[in-house]
Backbone as a ProteinNet text record, in pm:
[ID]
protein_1_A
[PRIMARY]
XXXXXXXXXXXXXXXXXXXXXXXXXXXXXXXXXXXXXXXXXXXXXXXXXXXXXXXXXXXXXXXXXXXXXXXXXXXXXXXXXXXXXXXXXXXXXXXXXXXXXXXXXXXXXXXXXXXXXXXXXXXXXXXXXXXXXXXXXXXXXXXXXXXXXXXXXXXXXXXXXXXXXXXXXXXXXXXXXXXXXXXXXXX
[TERTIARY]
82.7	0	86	189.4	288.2	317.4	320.8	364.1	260.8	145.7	-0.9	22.8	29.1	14.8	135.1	271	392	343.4	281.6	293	150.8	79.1	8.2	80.5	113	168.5	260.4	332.9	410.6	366.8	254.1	201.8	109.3	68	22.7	125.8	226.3	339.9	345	343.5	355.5	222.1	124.4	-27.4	-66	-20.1	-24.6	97.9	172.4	267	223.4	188.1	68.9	1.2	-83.7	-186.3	-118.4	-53	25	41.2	102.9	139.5	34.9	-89.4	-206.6	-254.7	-276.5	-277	-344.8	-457.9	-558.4	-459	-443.3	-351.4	-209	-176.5	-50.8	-92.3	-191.7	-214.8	-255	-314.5	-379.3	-258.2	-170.4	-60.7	43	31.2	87.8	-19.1	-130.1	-216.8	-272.2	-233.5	-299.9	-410.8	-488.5	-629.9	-707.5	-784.1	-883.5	-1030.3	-1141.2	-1266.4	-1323.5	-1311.5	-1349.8	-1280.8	-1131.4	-1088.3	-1120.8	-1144.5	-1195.1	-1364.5	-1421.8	-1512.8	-1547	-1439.9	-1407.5	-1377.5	-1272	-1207.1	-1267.5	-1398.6	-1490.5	-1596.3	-1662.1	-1737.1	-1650.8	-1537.5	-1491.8	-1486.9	-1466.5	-1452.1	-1600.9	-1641.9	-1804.8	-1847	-1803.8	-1854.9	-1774	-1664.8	-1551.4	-1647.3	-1671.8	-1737	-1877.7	-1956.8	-2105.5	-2042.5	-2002.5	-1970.3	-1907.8	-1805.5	-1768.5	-1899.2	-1977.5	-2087.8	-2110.8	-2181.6	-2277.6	-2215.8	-2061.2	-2002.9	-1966.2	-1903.3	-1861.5	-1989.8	-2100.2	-2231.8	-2256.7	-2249.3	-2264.7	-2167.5	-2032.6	-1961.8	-1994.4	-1996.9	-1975.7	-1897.5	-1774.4	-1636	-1655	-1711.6	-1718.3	-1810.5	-1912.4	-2065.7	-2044.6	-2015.5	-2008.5	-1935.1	-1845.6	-1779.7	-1846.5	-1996.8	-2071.8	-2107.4	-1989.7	-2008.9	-1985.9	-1917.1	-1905.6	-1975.1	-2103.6	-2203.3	-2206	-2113.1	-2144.4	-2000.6	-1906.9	-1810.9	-1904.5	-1990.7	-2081.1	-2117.3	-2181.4	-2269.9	-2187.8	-2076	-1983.2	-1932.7	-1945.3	-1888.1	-2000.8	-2161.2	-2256.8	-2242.4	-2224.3	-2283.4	-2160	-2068.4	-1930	-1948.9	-2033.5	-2043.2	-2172.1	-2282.7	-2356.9	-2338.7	-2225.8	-2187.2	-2173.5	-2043	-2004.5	-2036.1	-2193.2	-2269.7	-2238.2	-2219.2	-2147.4	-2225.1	-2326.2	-2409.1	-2440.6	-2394.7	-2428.9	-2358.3	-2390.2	-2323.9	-2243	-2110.7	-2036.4	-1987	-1991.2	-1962.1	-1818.9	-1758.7	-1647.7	-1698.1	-1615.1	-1645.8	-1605.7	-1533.6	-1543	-1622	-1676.3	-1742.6	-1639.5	-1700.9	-1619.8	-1670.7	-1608.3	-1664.6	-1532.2	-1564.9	-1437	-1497.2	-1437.1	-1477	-1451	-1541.7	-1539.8	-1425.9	-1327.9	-1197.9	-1090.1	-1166.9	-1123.4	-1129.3	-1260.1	-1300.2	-1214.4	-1186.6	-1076.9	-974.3	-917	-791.5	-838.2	-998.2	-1050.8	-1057	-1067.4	-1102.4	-990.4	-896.9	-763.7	-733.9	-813	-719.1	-803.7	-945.9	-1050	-1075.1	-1035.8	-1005.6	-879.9	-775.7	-683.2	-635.1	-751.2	-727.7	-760.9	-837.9	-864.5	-745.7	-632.6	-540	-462.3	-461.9	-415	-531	-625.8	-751.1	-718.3	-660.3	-686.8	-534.5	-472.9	-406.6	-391.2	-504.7	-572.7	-680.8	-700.4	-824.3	-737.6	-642.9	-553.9	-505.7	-483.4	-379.1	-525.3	-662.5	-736.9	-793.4	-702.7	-712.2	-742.2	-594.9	-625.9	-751	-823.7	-972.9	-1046.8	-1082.5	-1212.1	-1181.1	-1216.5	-1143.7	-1223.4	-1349.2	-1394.1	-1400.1	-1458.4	-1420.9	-1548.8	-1626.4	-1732	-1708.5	-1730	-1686.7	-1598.8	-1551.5	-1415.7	-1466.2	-1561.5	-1547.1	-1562.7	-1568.1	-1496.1	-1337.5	-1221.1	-1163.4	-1122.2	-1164.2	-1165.4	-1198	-1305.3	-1332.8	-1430.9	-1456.7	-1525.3	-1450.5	-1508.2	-1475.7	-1381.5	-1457.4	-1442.5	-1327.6	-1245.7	-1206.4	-1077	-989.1	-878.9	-924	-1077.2	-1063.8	-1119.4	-1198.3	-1179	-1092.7	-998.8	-823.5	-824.3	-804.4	-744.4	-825.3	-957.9	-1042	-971.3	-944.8	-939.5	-766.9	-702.4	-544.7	-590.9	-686.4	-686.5	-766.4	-842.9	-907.1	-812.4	-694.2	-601.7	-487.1	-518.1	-405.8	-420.3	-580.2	-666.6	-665.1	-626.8	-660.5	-496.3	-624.2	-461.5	-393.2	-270.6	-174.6	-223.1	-284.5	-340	-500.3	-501.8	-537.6	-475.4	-390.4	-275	-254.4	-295.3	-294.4	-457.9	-532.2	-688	-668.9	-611.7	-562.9	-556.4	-409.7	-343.3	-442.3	-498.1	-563.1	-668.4	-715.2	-862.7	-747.2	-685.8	-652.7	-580.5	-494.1	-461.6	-608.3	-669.5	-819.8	-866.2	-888.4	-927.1	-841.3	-722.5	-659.7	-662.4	-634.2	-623.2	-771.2	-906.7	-1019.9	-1055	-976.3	-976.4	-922	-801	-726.3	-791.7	-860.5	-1006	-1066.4	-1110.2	-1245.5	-1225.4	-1019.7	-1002.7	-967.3	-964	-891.3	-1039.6	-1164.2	-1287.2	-1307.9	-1257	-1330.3	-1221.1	-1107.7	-995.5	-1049.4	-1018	-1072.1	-1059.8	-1131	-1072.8	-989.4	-890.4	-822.2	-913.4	-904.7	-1012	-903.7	-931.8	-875.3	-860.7
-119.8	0	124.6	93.1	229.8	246.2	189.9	182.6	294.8	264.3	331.5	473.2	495.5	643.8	697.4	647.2	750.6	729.5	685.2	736.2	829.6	831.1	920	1072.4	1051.3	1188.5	1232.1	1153.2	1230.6	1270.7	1182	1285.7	1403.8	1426.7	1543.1	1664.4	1598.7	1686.2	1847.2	1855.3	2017.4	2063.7	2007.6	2119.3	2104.4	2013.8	2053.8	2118	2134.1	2268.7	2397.4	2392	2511.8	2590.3	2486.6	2447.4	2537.1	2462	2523.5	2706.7	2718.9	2821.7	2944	2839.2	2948.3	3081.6	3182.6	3343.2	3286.1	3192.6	3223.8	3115.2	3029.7	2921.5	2988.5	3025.8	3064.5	3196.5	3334.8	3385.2	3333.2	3250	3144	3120.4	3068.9	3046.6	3122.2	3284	3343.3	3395.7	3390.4	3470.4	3577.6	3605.6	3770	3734.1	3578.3	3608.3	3700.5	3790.3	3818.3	3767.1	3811.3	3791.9	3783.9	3878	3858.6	3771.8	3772.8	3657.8	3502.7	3505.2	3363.4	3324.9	3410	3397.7	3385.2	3426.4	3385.9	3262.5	3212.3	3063.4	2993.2	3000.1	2894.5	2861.3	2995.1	2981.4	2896.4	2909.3	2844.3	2685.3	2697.4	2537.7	2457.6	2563.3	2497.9	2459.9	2526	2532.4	2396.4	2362.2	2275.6	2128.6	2139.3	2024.5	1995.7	2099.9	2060.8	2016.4	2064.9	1984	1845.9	1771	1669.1	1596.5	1635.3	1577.5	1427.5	1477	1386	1301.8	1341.4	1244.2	1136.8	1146.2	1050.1	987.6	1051.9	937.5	858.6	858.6	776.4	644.6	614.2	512.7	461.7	352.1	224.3	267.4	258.2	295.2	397	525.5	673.3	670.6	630.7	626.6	586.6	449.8	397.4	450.2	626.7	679.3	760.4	804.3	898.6	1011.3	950.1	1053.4	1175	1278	1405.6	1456.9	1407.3	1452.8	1549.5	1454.8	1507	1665.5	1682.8	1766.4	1890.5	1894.6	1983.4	2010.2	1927.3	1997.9	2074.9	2038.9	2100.8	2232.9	2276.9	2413.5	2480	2420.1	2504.8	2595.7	2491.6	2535.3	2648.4	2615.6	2772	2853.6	2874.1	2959.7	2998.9	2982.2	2983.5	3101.2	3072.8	3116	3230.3	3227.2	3368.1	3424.2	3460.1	3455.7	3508.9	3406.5	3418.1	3263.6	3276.8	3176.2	3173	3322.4	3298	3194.7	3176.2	3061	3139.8	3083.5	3091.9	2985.7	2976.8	2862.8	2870.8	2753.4	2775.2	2785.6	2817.3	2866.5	2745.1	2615.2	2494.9	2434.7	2312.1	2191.4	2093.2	1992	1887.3	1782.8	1679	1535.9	1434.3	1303.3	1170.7	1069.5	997.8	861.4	772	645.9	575	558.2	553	493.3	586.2	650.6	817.6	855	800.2	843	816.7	714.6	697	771.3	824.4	900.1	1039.8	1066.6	1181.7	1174.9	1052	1059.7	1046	964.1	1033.7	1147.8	1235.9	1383.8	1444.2	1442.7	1475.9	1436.8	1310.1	1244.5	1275.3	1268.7	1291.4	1423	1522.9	1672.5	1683.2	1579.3	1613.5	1645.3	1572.1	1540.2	1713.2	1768.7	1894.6	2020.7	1943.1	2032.5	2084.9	1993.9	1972.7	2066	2105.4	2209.2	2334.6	2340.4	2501.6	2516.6	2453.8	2438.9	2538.5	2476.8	2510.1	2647	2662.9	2788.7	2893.8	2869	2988.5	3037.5	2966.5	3014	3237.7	3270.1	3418.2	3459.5	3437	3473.9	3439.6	3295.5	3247	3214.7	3257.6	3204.2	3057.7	3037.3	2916.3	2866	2699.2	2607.9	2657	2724.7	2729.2	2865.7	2838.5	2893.4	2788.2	2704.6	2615.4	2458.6	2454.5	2262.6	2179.8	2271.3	2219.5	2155.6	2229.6	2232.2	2120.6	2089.6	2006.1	1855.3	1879.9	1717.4	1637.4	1541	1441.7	1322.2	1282.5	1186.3	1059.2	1086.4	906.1	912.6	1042.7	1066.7	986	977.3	868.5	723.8	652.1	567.2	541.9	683.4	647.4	688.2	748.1	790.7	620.6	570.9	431.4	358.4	382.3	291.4	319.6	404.1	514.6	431.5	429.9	365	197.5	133.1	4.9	5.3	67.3	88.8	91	171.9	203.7	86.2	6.1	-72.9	-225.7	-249.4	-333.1	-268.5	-174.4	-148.7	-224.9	-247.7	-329.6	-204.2	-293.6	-171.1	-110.4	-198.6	-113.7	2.4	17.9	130.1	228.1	211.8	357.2	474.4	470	589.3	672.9	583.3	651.5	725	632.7	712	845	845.8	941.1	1089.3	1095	1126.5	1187.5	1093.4	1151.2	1236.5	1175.3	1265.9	1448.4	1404.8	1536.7	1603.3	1555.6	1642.5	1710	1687.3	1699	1808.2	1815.5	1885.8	2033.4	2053.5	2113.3	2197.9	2130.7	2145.9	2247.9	2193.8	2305.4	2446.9	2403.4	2480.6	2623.3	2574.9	2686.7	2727.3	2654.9	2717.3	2767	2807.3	2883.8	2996	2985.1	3136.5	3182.8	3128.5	3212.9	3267.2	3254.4	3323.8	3408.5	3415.1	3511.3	3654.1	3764.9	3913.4	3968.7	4008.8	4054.3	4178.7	4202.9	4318.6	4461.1	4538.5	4663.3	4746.5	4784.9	4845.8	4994.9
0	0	0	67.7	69.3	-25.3	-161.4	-306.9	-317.7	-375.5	-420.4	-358.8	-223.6	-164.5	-212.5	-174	-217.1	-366.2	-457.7	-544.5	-606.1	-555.6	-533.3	-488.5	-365.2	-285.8	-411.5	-476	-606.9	-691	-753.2	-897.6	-826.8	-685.9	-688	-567.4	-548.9	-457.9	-564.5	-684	-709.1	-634	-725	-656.4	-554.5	-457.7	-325.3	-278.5	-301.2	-247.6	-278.6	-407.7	-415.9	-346.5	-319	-214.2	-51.7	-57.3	129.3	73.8	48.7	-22.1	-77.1	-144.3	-137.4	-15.7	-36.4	29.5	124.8	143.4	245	359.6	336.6	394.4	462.5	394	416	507.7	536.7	598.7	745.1	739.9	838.6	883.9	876.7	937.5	1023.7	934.1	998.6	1096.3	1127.8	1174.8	1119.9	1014.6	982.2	833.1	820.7	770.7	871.5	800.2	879.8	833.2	889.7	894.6	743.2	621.5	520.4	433.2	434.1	372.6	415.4	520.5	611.8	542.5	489.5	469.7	300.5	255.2	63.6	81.2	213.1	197	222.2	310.7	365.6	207.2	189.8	52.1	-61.2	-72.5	-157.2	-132.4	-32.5	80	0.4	66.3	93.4	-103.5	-185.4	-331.3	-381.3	-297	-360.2	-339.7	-224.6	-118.8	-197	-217.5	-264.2	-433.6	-485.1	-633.8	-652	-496.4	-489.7	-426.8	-384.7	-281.6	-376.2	-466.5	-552.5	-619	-682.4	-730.5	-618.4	-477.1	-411.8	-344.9	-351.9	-335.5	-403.2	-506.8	-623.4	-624.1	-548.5	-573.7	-454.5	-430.8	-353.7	-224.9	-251.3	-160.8	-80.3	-165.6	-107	-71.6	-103.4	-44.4	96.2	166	230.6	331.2	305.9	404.5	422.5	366	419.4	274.5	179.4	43.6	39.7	229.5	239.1	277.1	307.6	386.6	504.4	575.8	713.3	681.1	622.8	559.4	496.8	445	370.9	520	563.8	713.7	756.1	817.3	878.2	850.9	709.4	621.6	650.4	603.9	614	753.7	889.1	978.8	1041	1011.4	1015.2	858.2	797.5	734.9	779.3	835.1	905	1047	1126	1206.9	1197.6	1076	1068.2	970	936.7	891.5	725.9	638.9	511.1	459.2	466.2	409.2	258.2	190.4	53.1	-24.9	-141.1	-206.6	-307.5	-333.2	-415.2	-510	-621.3	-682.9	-785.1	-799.9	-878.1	-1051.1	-1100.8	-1217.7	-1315.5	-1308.9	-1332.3	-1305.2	-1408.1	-1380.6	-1304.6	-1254.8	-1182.9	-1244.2	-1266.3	-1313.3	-1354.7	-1284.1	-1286.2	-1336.3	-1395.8	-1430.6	-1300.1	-1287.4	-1165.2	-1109.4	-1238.2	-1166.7	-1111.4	-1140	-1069.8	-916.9	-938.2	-785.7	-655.3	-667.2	-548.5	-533.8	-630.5	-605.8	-590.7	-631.4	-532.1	-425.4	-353.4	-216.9	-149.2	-176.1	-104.9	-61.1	-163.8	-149.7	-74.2	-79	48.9	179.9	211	311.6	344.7	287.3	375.5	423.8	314.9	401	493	537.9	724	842.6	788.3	859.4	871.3	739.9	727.3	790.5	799.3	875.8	977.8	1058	1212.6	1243.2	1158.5	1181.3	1150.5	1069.7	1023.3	1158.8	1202.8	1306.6	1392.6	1461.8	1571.9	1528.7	1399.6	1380	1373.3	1381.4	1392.8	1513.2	1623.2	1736.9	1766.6	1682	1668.8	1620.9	1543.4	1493.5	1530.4	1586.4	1645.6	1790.9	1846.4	2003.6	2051.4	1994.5	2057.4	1915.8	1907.9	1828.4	1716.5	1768.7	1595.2	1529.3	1411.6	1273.2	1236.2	1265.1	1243.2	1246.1	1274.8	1283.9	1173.2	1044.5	947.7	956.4	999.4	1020.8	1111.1	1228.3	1357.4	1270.4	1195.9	1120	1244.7	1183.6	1248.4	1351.8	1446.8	1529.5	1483.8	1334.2	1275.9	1176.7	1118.6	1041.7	1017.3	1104.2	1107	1092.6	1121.4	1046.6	898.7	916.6	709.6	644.5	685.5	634.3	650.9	734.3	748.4	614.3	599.6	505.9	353.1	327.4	271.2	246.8	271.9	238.5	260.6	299.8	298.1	96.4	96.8	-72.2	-153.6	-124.6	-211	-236.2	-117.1	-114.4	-212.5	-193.2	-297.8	-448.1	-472.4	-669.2	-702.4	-794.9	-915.9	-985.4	-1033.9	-1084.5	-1166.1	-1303.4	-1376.7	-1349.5	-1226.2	-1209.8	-1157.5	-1148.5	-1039.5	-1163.7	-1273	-1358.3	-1333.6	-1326	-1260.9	-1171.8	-1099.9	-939.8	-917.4	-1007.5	-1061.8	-1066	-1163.6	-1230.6	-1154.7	-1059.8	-994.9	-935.1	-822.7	-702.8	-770.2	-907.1	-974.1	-1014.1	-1056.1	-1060.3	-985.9	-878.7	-715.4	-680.6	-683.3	-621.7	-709	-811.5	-937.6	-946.7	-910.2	-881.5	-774.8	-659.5	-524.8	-535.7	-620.1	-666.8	-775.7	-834.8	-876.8	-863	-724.6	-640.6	-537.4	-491.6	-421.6	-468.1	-643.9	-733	-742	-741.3	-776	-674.5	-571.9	-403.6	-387.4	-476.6	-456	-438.5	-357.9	-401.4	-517	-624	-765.9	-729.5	-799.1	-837.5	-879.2	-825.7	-877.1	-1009.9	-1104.2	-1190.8	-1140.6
[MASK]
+++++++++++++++++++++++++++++++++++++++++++++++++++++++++++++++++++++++++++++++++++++++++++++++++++++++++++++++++++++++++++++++++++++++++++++++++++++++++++++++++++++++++++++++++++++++++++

């Protein structure tokens, strides 16, 4: 299985460095997002999440981890909070072939793990845990990370280019629907 993930983590190691690196992330870190950018990044969150919703209901594997369900809840109800409930949508379509899907869910599932330290670093902005329990994740989340690398560890070789593929989609995907929630430039 360690085969499948390190090679996963490689074909998408550029756009997730990206990723770290992205303004809202990388502010978050230092502390100095404030309140309206927190609230482009959640909308974007939340637009990324409702367009993966339906595709990972639809498979077997992903279905059976809840399909993102309870992840959508979670965005609604901290965008909810801090009251930024409108919808924003990315300006891409999303769509994988089945054999895709899994290497989407790698990359959604295992952002939990990177969650739970954006959680912590928004200590400066939110002082108690809501607006954020997106962030915090669910109870159960380490064992569908675990489910989640046992799936991966069952595909045959000749699917590790699907893989590929979904999880570069996915990521590349987020990656758009955090440039549409970007602030535009005023001329």
């Amino acid at each position: 299985m360690a085969g499948v993930q390190a090679d996963l983590r490689l074909a998408t190691e550029e756009v997730h460095e990206r990723l770290h690196e992205a303004e809202p992330f990388r502010l978050i870190a230092a502390g100095a997002l404030e309140m309206p950018g927190y609230r482009r990044l959640l909308r974007s969150i939340r637009s990324f999440h409702a367009s993966l919703q339906p595709i990972l209901a639809r498979h077997a594997e992903t279905a059976a981890m809840g399909g993102g369900v309870d992840r959508l809840k979670r965005i609604k109800a901290d965008l909810r909070y801090i009251g930024a409930e409108g919808r924003r949508h990315c300006s891409q379509s999303f769509a994988l072939d089945q054999h895709e899907v899994l290497g989407c869910l790698y990359v959604v599932q295992g952002s939990t793990l990177g969650g739970r330290v954006i959680y912590r670093q928004l200590d400066y902005l939110l002082g108690g845990p809501e607006g954020r329990s997106f962030f915090l994740g669910g109870s159960d989340d380490s064992l569908k990370w675990q489910k989640v690398r046992g799936l991966l560890e069952k595909q045959p070789p000749e699917r590790r280019e699907a893989l590929r593929r979904g999880a570069a989609k996915t990521f590349g995907f987020f990656e758009q629907c955090l440039a549409s929630g970007a602030p535009q430039a005023s001329a």
